[in-house]
Structures are given as C-alpha cells and as structure tokens.
C-alpha positions in Angstrom: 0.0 0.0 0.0 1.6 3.3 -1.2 2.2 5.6 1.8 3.9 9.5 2.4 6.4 9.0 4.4 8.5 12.2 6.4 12.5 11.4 7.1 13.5 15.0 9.3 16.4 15.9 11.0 18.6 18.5 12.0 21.4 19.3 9.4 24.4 17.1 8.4 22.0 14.0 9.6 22.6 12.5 6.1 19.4 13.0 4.6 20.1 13.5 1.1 22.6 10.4 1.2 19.3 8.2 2.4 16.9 9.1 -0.3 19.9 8.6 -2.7 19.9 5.2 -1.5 16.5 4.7 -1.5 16.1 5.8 -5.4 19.4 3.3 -5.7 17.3 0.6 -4.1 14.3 0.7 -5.9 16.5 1.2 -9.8 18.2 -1.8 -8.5 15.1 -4.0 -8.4 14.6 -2.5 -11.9 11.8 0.1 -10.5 11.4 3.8 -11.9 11.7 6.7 -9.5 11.4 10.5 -9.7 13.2 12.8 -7.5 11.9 16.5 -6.9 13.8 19.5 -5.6 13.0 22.4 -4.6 14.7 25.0 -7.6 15.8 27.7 -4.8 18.2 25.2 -3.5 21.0 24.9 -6.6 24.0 24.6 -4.9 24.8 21.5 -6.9 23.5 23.1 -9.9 19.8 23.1 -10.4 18.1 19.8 -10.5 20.5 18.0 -9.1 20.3 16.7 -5.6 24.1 15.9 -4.5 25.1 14.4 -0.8 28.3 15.7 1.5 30.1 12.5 0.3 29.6 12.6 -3.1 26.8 10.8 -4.3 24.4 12.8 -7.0 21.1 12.6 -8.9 19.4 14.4 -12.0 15.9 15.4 -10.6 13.2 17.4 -11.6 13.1 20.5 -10.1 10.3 22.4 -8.9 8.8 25.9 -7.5 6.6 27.1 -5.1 4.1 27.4 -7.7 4.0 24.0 -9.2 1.4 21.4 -9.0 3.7 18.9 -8.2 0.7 16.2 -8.5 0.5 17.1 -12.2 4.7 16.9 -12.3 4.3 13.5 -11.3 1.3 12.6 -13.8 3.0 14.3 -16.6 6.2 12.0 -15.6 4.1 9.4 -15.8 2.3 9.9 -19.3 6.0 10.7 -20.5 7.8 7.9 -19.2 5.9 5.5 -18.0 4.9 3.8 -14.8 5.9 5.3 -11.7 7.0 3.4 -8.3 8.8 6.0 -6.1 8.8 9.9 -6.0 11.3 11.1 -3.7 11.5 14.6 -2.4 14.6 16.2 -1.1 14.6 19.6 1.2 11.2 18.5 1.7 11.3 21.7 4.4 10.5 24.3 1.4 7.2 22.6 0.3 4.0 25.0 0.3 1.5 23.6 2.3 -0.3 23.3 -1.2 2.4 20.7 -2.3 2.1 18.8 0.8 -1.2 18.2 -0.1 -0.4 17.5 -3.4 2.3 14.7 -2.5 -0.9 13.3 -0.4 -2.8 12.7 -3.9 0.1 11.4 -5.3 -0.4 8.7 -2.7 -4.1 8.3 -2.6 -5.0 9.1 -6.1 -1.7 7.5 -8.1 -1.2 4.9 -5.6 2.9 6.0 -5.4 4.9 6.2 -2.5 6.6 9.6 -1.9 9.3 9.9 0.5 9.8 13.0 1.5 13.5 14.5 3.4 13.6 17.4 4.8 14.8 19.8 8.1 11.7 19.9 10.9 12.9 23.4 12.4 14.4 26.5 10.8 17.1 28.4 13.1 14.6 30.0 15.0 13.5 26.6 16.3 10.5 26.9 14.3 8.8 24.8 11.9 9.2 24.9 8.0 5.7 25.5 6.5 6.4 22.4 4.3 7.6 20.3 7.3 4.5 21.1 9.6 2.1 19.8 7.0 4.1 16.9 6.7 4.4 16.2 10.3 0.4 16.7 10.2 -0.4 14.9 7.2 2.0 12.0 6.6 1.6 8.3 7.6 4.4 7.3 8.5 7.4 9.7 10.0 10.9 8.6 11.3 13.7 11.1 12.8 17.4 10.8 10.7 19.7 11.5 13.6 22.6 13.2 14.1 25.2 14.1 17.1 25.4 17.6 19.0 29.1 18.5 19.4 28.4 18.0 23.0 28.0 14.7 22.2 23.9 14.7 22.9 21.7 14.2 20.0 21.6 16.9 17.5 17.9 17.7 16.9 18.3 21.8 15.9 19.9 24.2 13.9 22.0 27.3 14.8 22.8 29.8 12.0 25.8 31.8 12.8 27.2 34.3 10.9 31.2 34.9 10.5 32.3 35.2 13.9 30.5 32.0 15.5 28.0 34.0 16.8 23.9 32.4 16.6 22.2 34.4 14.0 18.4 35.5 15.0 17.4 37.6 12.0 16.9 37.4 8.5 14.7 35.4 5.9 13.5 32.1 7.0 14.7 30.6 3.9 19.1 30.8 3.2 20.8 28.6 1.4 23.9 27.6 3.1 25.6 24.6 4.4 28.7 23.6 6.6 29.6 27.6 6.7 26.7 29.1 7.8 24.7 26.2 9.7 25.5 23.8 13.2 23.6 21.1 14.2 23.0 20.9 18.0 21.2 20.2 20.9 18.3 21.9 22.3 20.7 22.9 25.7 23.3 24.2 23.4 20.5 26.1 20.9 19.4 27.8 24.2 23.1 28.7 24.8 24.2 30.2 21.9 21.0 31.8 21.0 21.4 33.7 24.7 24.8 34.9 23.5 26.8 32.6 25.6 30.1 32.6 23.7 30.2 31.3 20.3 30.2 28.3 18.2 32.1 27.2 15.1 30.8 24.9 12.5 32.5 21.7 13.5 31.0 19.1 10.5 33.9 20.2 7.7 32.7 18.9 4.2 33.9 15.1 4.1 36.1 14.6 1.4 34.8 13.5 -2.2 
C-alpha cells in the first residue's frame, strides 16, 4: 500500500545520502523513480540533488508554484509507470504541495518519501515540514550528534564570527559555513549569546 512517508532531521543528519539510497534501491530491483527539488536550493546546480560525500542525482526541479501532482502525472504519461517519488529539502514545500504529494499517494497509488529539516534556526517549523508532520503516515527522525555529544535535533545559523544568527529570511541557502547542528541545551546557549560556536561538520572529502 503506497504511503507518504517524512524522514526529518537537523542538518548534516545524512538526509540526502538516504533518499539517494532509497532511489538506488528501488533502480536496482529494476523500478522507476522520480526525484523532486525544490529549484531555490541549486547549490549543486539546479536539479541535481548531490550528498556531502559525493553521491548525485538528476531530478526534476520544482517551484513554489507547481502542481507537483501534475509533475508526477505528466512523468508518468511521458515515461511511463511510476514506483517511487522522492522529495529532497522537503522543508521548502508550500502547504499546497504537501497536499499534493498526499494525492500522489491516494489518487496514483505511489509512494513519496519525503526528506527534509523539521525546524528553521529559529527553532520553528518549516511551512512544508509542519504539514508533513500533520499529514504524513508514516514519520521517522534521521539522527545526528550535537558537538556536546547529545543528540543533534536543531539548527544554529551563525554568521562569521560563531555567533547564533536570530534575524533574517527564514529561507538561506547555506551549508557547513553558515549552519551547526546541535542540541536543544546548546541552541538555548548560543541563542542567549553565551560565547560562540564554530561549524565543527567540515565537508567530508569526495
């Protein structure tokens, strides 16, 4: 039974190296897949998903704006028969597209695994990841280690000089440089100011 499924996680947690695996997995068993992504997030070049240690996908990227049920259907009457759509940086969805990736399940009878960040640096919810926290049916959390050594289940942006970053536009691109995965004690601590923290997850070597 085709299901939407929610893999979240703070950053660094591997995400995009999962669903890369997953589309690997079901290619291997001779089964098509499509892989959206969001087109605001083109660091590897838009339309192509890429992981911190190397692995990299064509998909079909997307905006806000699209009906990404009728991506999927036109896939389908262009291609052929569908058995996965994966969705990477599943965080920028509209709530719109959440809904849509619902049809996809109910009215296509696809599974769509979506990946994506649950908070923003704020410690806030992603408009795309709340509706998929409300609507999916199944959810599991992709984990990943504070450097305190507690589990990593937020995001800190800080700008140049370490410090946490508590302005600005919800949505900026950035990785490794800009972005620290911690724990909700240390979020608390560096968003009061307490000293400063430097991004300790280097890019791993390709």
């Amino acid at each position: 039974m085709a299901k939407l499924y929610f893999y979240y996680s703070a950053m660094n947690a591997g995400k995009t190296t999962t669903l890369l695996q997953s589309a690997h997995n079901y290619r291997e068993r001779g089964m098509r897949v499509l892989i959206l992504t969001p087109r605001l997030d083109h660091r590897a070049g838009s339309g192509t998903v890429a992981s911190r240690i190397g692995l990299r996908a064509e998909g079909l990227a997307f905006d806000r704006g699209h009906d990404l049920q009728a991506l999927v259907a036109g896939d389908i009457a262009a291609h052929g028969a569908l058995h996965c759509v994966l969705v990477d940086e599943a965080q920028f969805l509209t709530r719109a597209q959440a809904w849509q990736l619902s049809d996809v399940v109910d009215a296509l009878r696809i599974p769509v695994l979506c990946y994506g960040l649950r908070t923003d640096f704020r410690g806030e919810l992603f408009e795309g990841s709340q509706y998929l926290l409300a609507w999916a049916d199944e959810m599991q959390e992709i984990k990943t280690i504070c450097h305190t050594g507690k589990k990593a289940t937020m995001t800190v942006r800080v700008d140049d000089a370490g410090r946490a970053v508590s302005d600005g536009p919800q949505v900026e691109i950035g990785g490794n440089e800009r972005y620290v995965s911690v724990s909700r004690a240390e979020f608390k601590r560096i968003a009061r100011g307490e000293g400063t923290i430097e991004p300790v997850q280097p890019p791993l070597p390709i």
